[in-house]
C-alpha positions as CSV (number, residue, x, y, z in Angstrom):
1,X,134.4,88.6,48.3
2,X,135.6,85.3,50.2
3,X,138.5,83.7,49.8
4,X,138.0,80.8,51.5
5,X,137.3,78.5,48.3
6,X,139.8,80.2,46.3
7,X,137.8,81.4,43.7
8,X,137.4,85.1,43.5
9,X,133.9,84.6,42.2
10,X,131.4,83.8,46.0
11,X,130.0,80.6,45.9
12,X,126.4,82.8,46.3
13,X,126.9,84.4,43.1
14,X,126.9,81.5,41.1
15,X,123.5,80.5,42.9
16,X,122.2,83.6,42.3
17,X,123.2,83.0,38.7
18,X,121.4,80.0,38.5
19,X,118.3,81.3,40.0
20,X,118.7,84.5,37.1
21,X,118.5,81.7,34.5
22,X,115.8,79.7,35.3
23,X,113.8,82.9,36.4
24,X,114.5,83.7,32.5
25,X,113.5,80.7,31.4
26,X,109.8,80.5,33.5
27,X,109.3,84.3,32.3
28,X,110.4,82.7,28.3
29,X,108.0,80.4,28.9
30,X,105.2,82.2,30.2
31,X,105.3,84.8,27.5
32,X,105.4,82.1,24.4
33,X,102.5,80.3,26.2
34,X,100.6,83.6,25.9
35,X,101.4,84.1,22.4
36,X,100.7,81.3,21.4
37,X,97.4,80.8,22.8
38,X,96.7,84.4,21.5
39,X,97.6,83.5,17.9
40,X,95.1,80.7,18.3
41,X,92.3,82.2,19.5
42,X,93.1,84.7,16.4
43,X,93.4,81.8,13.9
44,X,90.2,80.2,15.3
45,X,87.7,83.3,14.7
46,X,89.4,84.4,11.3
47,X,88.1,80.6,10.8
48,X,84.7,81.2,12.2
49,X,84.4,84.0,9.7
50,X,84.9,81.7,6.9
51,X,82.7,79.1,8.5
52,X,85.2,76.8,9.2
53,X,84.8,74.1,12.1
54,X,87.7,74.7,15.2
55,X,88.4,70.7,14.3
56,X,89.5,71.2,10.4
57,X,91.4,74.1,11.1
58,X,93.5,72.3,13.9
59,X,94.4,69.5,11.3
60,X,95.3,72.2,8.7
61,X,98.1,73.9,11.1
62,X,99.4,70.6,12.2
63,X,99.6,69.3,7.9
64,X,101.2,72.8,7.9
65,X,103.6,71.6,10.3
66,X,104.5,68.6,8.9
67,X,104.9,69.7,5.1
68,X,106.8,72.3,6.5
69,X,109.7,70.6,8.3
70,X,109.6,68.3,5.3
71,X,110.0,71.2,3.2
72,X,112.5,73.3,5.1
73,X,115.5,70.2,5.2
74,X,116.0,70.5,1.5
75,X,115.6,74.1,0.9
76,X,118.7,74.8,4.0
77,X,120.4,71.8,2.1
78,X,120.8,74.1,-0.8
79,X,121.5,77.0,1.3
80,X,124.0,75.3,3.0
81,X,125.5,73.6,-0.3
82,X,125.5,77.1,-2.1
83,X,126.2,79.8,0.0
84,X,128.1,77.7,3.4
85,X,125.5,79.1,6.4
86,X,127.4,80.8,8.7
87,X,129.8,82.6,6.0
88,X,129.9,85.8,4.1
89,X,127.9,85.5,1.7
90,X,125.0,84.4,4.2
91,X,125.5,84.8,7.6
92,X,124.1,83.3,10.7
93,X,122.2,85.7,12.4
94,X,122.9,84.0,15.9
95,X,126.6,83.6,15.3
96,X,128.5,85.9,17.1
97,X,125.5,86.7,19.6
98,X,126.4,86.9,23.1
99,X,130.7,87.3,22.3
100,X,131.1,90.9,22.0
101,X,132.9,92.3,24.7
């Protein structure tokens, strides 16, 4: 370790901290891209099966989209107003993620 800046943390560990992160992040990204395009190519022949065009099944998933964000604000609204996300009686499932020592 150098203790030239003062810091008992090197400067190069930091950079190498940086370079962990957005090596994470491309390797995050590569895998969602994957999965994604495999759950397409799945959603697309289930709808060749059923002799549906590649065109009417792209507007159904993003109407699915839609309705469901517009759908989802009220419903954790009421979640929120009954049980206060993040308590006891129904906990966040991220809270607490990356504190334990």
């Amino acid at each position: 370790m150098s203790s030239r800046s003062g810091s008992a943390i090197p400067q190069r560990s930091a950079s190498l901290r940086v370079a962990s992160i957005t090596n994470g992040s491309a390797a995050t990204e590569s895998v969602v891209t994957a999965a994604i395009g495999g759950d397409n190519l799945q959603d697309l022949k289930c709808g060749q099966l059923v002799g549906s065009t590649p065109w009417k099944q792209q507007v159904m998933q993003i109407l699915g989209v839609v309705v469901a964000a517009f759908a989802m604000a009220p419903v954790l609204n009421l979640l929120n107003d009954a049980y206060h996300i993040g308590s006891k009686a129904l906990p966040a499932p991220q809270k607490g993620r990356g504190t334990e020592q």
